[in-house]
Backbone as a ProteinNet text record, in pm:
[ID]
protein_1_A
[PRIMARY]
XXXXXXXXXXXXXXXXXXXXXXXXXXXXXXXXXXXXXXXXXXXXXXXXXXXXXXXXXXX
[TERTIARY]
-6539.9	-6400.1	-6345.8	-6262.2	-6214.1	-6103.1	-6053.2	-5966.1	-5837.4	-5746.2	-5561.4	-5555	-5492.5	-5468.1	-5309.7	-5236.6	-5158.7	-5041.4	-5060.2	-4938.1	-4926.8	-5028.5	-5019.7	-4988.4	-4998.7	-4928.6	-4763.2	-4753.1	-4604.3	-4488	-4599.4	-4505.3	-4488.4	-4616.6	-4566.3	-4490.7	-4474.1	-4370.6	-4203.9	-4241.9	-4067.6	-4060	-4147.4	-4167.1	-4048.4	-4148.3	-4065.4	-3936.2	-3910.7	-3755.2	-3667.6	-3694.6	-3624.2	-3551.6	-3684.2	-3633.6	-3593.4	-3561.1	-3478	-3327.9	-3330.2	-3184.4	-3135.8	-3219.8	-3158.6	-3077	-3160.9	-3110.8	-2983.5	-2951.2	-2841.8	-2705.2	-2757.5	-2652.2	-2618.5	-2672	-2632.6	-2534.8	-2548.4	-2459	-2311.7	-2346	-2175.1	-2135.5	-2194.7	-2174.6	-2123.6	-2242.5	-2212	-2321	-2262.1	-2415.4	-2480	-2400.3	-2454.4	-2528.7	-2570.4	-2653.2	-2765.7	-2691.6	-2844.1	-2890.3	-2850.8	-2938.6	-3051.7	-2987.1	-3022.1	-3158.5	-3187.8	-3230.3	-3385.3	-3331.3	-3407.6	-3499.9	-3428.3	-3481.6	-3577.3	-3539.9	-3635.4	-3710.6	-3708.8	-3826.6	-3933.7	-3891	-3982.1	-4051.4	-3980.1	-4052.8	-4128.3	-4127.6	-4183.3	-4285.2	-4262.4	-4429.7	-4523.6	-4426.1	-4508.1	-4557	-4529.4	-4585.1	-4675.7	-4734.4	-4826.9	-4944.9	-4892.4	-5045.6	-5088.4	-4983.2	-5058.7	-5136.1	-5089.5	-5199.3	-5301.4	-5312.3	-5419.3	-5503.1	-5450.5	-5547.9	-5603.5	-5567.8	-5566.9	-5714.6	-5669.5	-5781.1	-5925.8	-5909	-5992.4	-6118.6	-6044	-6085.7	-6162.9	-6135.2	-6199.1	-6327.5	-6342.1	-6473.7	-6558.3
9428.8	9402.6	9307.3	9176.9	9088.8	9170	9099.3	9134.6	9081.7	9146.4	9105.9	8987	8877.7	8752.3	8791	8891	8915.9	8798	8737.7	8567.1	8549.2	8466.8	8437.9	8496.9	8654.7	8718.9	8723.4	8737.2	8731.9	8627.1	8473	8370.3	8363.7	8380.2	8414.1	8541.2	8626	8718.5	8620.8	8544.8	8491.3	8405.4	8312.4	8243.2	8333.3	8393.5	8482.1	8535.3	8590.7	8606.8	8554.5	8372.9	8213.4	8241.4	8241.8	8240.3	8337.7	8449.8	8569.8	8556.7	8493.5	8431.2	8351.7	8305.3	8176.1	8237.6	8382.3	8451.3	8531.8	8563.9	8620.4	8507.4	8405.1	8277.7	8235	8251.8	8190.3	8273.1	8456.9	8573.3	8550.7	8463.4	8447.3	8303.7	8215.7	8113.5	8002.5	8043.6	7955.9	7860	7741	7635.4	7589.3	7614.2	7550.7	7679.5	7778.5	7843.3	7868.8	7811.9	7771.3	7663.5	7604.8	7427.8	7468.4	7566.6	7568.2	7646.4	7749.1	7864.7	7801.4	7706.1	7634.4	7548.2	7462.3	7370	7484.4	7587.7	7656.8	7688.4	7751.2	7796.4	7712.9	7571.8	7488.5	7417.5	7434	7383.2	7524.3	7611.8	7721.3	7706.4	7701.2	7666.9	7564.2	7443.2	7361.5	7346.1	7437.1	7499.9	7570	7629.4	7751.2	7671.9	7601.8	7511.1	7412.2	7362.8	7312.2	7338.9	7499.2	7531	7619.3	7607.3	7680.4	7550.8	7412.4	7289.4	7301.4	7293.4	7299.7	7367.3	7520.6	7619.5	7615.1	7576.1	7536.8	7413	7323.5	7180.7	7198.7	7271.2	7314.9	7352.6	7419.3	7563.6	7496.3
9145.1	9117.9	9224.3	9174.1	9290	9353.2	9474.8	9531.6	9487	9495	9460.1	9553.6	9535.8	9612.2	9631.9	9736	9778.7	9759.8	9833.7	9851.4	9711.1	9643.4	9528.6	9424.2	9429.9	9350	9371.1	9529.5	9470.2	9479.2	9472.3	9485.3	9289.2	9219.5	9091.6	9080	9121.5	9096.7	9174	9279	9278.9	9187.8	9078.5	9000.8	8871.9	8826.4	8740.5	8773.5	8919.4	8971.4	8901.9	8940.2	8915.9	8811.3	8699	8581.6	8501.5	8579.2	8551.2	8580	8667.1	8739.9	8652.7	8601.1	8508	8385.5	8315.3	8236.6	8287.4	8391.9	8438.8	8470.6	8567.8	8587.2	8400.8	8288.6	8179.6	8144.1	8121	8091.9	8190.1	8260.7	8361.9	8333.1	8246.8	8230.6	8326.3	8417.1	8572.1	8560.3	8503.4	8504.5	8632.4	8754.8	8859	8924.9	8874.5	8879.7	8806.4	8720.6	8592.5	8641.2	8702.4	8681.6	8844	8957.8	9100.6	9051.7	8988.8	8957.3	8884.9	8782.7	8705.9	8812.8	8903.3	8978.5	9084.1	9164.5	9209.4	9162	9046.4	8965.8	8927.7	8886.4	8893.9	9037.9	9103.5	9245.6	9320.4	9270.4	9356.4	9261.4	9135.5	9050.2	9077.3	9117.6	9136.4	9307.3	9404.7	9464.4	9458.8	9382.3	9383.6	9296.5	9208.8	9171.1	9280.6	9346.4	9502.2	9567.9	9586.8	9682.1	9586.5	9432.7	9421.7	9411	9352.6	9373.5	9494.3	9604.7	9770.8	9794.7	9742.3	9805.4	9681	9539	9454.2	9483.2	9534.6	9576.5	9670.9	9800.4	9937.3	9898.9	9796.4	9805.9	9718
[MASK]
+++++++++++++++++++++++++++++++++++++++++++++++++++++++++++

């Protein structure tokens, strides 16, 4: 059985956060929390395929 990749699990768990936020900032109809929420979520994703390119590429 592999091991849990700790970090990486829970930068996709703040991944999913993001875009939970996004569902809550829409229920208050605060777009500038939709648009911030959106933009993290996509940059924390596109974070985490960085470094899985990063540590993939290495080995």
């Amino acid at each position: 059985m592999k091991n849990i990749n700790l970090p990486m699990l829970l930068l996709a768990t703040l991944v999913i956060a993001m875009f939970l936020a996004v569902g809550v900032a829409i229920s208050y109809h605060n777009i500038w929390f939709v648009l911030l929420f959106i933009l993290l979520g996509f940059a924390t994703m596109g974070l985490g395929l960085t470094i899985k390119r990063k540590r993939s590429g290495s080995q």
